[in-house]
C-alpha positions in Angstrom: -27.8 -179.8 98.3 -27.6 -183.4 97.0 -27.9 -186.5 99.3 -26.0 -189.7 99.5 -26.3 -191.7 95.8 -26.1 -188.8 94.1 -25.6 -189.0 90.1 -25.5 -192.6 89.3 -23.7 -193.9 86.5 -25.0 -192.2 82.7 -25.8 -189.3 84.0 -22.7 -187.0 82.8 -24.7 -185.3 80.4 -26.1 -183.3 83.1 -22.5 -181.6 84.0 -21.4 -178.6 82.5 -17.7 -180.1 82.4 -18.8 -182.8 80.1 -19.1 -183.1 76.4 -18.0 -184.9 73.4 -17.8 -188.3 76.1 -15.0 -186.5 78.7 -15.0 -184.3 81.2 -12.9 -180.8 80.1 -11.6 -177.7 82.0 -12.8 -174.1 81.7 -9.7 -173.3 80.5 -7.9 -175.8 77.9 -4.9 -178.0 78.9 -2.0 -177.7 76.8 -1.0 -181.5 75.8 3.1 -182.1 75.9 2.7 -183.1 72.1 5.3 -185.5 70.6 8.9 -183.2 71.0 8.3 -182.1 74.6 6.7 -185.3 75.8 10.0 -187.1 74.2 12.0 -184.7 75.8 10.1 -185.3 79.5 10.8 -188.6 79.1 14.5 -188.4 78.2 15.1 -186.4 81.3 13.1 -188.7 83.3 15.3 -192.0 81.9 19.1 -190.1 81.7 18.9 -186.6 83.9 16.8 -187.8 86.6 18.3 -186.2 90.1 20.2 -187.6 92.4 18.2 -186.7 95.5 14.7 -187.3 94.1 14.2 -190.0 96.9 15.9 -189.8 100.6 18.8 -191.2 101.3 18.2 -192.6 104.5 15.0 -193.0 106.5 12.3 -190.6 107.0 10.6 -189.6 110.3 7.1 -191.5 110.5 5.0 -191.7 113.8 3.5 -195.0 114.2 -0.1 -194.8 115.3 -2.4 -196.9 117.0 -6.4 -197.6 116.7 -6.7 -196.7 120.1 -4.3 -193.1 119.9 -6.5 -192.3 117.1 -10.1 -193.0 119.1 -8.6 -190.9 122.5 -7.9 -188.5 120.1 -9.8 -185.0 120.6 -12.0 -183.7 117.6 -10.3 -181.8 114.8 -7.4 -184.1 114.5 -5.7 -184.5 111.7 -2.7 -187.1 110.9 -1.1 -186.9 107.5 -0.7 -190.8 106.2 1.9 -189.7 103.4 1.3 -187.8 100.2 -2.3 -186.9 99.6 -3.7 -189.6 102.0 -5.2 -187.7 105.2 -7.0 -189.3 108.3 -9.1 -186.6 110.5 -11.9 -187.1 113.2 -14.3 -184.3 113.0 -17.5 -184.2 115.3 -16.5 -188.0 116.6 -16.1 -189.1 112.8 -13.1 -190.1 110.9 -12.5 -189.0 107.3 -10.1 -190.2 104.6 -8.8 -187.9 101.4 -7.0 -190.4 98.4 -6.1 -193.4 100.3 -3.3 -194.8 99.1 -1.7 -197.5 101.3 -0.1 -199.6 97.9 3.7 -200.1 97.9 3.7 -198.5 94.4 1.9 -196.4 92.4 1.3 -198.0 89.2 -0.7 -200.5 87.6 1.8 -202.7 88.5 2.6 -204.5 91.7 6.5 -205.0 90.4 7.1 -201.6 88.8 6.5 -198.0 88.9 6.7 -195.3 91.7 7.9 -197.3 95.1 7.2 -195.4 98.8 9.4 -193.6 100.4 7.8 -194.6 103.7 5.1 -197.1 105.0 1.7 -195.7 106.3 2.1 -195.1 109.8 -0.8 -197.6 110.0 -2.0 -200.3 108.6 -6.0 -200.4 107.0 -6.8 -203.1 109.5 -5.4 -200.9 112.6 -7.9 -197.9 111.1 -11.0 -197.9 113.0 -14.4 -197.4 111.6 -14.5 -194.9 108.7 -17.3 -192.6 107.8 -16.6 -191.2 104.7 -13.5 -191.5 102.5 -13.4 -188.7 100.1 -11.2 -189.3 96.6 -10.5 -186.2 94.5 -9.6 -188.1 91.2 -8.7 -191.5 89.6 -4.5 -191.2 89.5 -2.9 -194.1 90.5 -1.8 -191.9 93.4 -5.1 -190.9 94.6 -7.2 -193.7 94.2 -5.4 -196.9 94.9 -7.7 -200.2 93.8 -6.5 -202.8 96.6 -7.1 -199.5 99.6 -10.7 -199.2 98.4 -11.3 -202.5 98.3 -9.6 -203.6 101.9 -11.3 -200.1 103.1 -14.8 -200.7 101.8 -15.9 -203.3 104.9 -15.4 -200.4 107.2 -16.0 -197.5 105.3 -19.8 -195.9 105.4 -19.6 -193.4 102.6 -17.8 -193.1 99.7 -18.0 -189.4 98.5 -16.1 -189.0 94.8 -15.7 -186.6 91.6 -18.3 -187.6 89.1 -17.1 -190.7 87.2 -15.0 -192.5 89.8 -17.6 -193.7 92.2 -18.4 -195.9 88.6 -15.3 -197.0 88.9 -15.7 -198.0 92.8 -19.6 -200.0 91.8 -17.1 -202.1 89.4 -14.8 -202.8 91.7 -17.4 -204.6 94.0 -18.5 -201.1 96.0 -21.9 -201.4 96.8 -24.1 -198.6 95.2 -25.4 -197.4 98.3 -22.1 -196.1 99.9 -21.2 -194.0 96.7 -22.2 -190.5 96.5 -21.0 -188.5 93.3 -20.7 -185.2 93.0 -20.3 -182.4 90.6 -18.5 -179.3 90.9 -19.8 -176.3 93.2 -22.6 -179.7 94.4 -22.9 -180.3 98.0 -23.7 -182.9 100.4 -24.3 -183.6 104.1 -23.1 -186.9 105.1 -23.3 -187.6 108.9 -23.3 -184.0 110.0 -20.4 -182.9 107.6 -21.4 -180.7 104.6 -19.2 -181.7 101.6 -18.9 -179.3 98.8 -16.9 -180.5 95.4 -15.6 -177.7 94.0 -13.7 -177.4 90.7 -9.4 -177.6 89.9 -7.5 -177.5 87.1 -6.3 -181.4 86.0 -7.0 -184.5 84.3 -8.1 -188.1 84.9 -7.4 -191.4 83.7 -6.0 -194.8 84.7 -5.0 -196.3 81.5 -3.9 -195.4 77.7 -7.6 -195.1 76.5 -10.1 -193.6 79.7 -8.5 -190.0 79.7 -10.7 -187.8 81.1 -13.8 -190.0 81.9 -13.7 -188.9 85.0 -13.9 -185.4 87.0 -11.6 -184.3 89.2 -12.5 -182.0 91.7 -11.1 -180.2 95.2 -13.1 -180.5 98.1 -14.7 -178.6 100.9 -15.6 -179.9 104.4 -18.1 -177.9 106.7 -18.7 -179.3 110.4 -20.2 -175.6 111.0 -17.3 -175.4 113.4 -14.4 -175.9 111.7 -13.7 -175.6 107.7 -11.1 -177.5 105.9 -10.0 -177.3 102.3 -8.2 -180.1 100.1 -7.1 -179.0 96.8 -6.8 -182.6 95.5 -4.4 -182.1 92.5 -4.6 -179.0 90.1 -2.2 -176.4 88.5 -3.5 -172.7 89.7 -6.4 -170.8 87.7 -8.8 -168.4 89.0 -11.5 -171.3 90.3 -9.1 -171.0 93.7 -10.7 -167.2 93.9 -13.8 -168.3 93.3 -13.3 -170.8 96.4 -12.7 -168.6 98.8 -15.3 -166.3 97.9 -18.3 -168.5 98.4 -17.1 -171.0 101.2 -13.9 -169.5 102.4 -12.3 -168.8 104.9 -10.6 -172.0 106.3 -9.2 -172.8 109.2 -6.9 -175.2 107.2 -6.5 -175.5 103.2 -4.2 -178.4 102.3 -2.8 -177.6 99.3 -0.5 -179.8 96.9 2.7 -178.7 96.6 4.5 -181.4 94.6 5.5 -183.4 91.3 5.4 -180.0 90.2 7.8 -179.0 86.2 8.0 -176.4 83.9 6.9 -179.1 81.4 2.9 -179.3 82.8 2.3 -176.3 84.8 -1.3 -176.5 84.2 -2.1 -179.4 86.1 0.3 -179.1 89.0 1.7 -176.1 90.5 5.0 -174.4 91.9 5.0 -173.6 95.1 4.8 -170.0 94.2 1.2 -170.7 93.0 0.4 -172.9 95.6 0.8 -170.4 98.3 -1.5 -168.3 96.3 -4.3 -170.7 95.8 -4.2 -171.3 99.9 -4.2 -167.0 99.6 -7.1 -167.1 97.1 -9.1 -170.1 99.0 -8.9 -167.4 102.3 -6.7 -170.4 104.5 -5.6 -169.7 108.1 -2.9 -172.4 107.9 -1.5 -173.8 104.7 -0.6 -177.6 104.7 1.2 -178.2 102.2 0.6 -182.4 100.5 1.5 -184.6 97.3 4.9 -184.7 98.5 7.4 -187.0 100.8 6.1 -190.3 99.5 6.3 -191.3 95.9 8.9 -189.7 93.4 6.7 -188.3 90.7 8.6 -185.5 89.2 12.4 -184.5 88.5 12.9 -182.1 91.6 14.6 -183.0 94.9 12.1 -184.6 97.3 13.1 -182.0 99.3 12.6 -179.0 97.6 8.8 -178.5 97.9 9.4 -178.4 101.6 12.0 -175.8 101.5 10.7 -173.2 98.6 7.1 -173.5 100.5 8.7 -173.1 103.7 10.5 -170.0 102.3 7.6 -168.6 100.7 5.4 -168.7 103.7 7.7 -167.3 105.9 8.3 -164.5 103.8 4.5 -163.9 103.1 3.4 -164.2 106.7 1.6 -167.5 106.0 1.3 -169.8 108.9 2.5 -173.2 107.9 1.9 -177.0 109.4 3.8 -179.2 108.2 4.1 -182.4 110.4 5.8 -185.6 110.5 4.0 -188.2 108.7 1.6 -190.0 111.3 2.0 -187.0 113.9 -1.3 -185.7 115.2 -1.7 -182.2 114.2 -4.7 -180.0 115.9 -6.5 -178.9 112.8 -7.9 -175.3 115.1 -4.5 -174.8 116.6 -1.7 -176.6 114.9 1.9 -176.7 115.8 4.3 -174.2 113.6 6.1 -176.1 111.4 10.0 -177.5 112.0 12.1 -179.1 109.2 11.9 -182.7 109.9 12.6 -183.5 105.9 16.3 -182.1 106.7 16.7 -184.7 109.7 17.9 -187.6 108.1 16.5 -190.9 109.8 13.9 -191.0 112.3 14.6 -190.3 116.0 12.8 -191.5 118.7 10.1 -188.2 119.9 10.8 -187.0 116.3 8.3 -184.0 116.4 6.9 -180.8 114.3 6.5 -179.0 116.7 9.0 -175.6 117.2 9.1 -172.3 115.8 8.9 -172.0 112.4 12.3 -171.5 110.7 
């Protein structure tokens, strides 16, 4: 059990993931190489889908400060793709925020929102802890962290990118870095990092300086799991056995190809990590905000929505800024199939 400040920068040495000056995975990525990188790249320029981004408007909930502190404990609100808000004990936590227009290095370019927050970082109330699974553009968004960090107590990160968070002006003493299967308590809340299958990097020359990692949370009452981004290996197993089961797993199911399957994963495998992890309710995440792949935005809905009703997995899947109760949540309804927002647009129904 570590405590807050935990591994300071130059200390990777110490981490079984790291050698040669990178972090690695137990089991070796595949690169694209030169022929099937060019050929990702030519379908993403000339064969890119029609219906990778809505149409028309999606449902979002606008929330308020004040919802979110008469809120009861064990609320969760999903802020769009991998970006969650809960209040656990009287605490409220943040996974990956990303609240940037686009995810890129650019402000003018790159993947654009489908949707805006359901609330702005000045309407959050007082954070204490924000937890950030890896350094993707997507996950860990520099103007967020920066406009967070006034109000945020704790910064709990993978190994390697609470360096990047002391450069950007975080002050040391917030950060706590963690290895995998290396725990924390911060403010009542045990916080396990625990190992997936990915990569880092923010840039053409820092791949892999930084660990990715999935992430436990422990309030002794309630147990949540958030797979950050990985394609499936047996770690998920390995999960469950020592800190499952949960009473919620969010798992990505998104930006998933044939091309990389061992960095993301189908929905087929994602149903069998939250299976592997031991979940009680599978939330499925890293989908319905940014267009990061060559499917329909669509489609990870539908085939995980299929796939859980045909295994007998309960599934929560709610409207972007909807309150979901993380012990007892709502069955899931198809709101991605609505077209725009109504007014009382809600998840709640029997699952289809």
């Amino acid at each position: 059990m570590l405590t807050c400040g935990a591994h300071p920068a130059a200390s990777y040495d110490r981490s079984p993931q790291y050698g040669d000056g990178r972090f690695h995975n137990v089991a070796r990525r595949v690169p694209l190489g030169f022929v099937r990188g060019a050929r990702v790249w030519w379908r993403f320029l000339f064969h890119k889908p029609t219906d990778a981004t809505p149409s028309v408007a999606i449902p979002v909930h606008a929330l308020t400060r004040q919802a979110l502190l008469d809120a009861p404990d064990d609320s969760l609100w999903r802020l769009g793709h991998s970006t969650l808000l809960m209040k656990l004990e009287g605490h409220f936590w943040l996974t990956d925020p990303v609240f940037s227009e686009r995810v890129s290095p650019f402000s003018f370019m790159g993947p654009k929102r489908f949707h805006a927050p359901p609330l702005s970082i000045e309407e959050l109330p007082e954070i204490t802890g924000v937890i950030i699974s890896h350094d993707h553009y997507d996950h860990l968004d520099h103007d967020a962290v920066l406009a967070l960090a006034p109000k945020v107590r704790h910064f709990v990160t993978a190994l390697g990118v609470g360096d990047r968070l002391l450069a950007w002006g975080v002050p040391q003493e917030k950060i706590t870095q963690l290895d995998w299967w290396q725990e924390t308590q911060v403010e009542g809340l045990k916080i396990a990092a625990t190992p997936a299958q990915h990569f880092s990097g923010r840039g053409l020359s820092d791949g892999n300086r930084t660990l990715w990692a999935s992430w436990v949370l422990d309030t002794g009452r309630t147990r949540i799991f958030f797979s950050g981004d990985s394609g499936y290996f047996d770690g998920f197993a390995r999960i469950g056995e020592r800190y499952g089961p949960f009473d919620l797993a969010m798992v990505e199911t998104g930006a998933y190809d044939a091309d990389w399957p061992d960095v993301h994963m189908q929905p087929e495998q994602s149903l069998q990590a939250h299976l592997d992890v031991r979940g009680k309710v599978l939330m499925p995440i890293h989908n319905g905000t940014f267009d990061l792949a060559l499917h329909p935005w669509t489609e990870p809905f539908e085939r995980i929505t299929a796939l859980a009703r045909q295994h007998g997995v309960t599934l929560a899947a709610p409207v972007m800024g909807e309150r979901l109760d993380i012990r007892a949540p709502a069955p899931a309804t198809p709101w991605w199939r609505e077209g725009t927002a109504g007014e009382g647009m809600s998840a709640r129904g029997a699952q289809e």
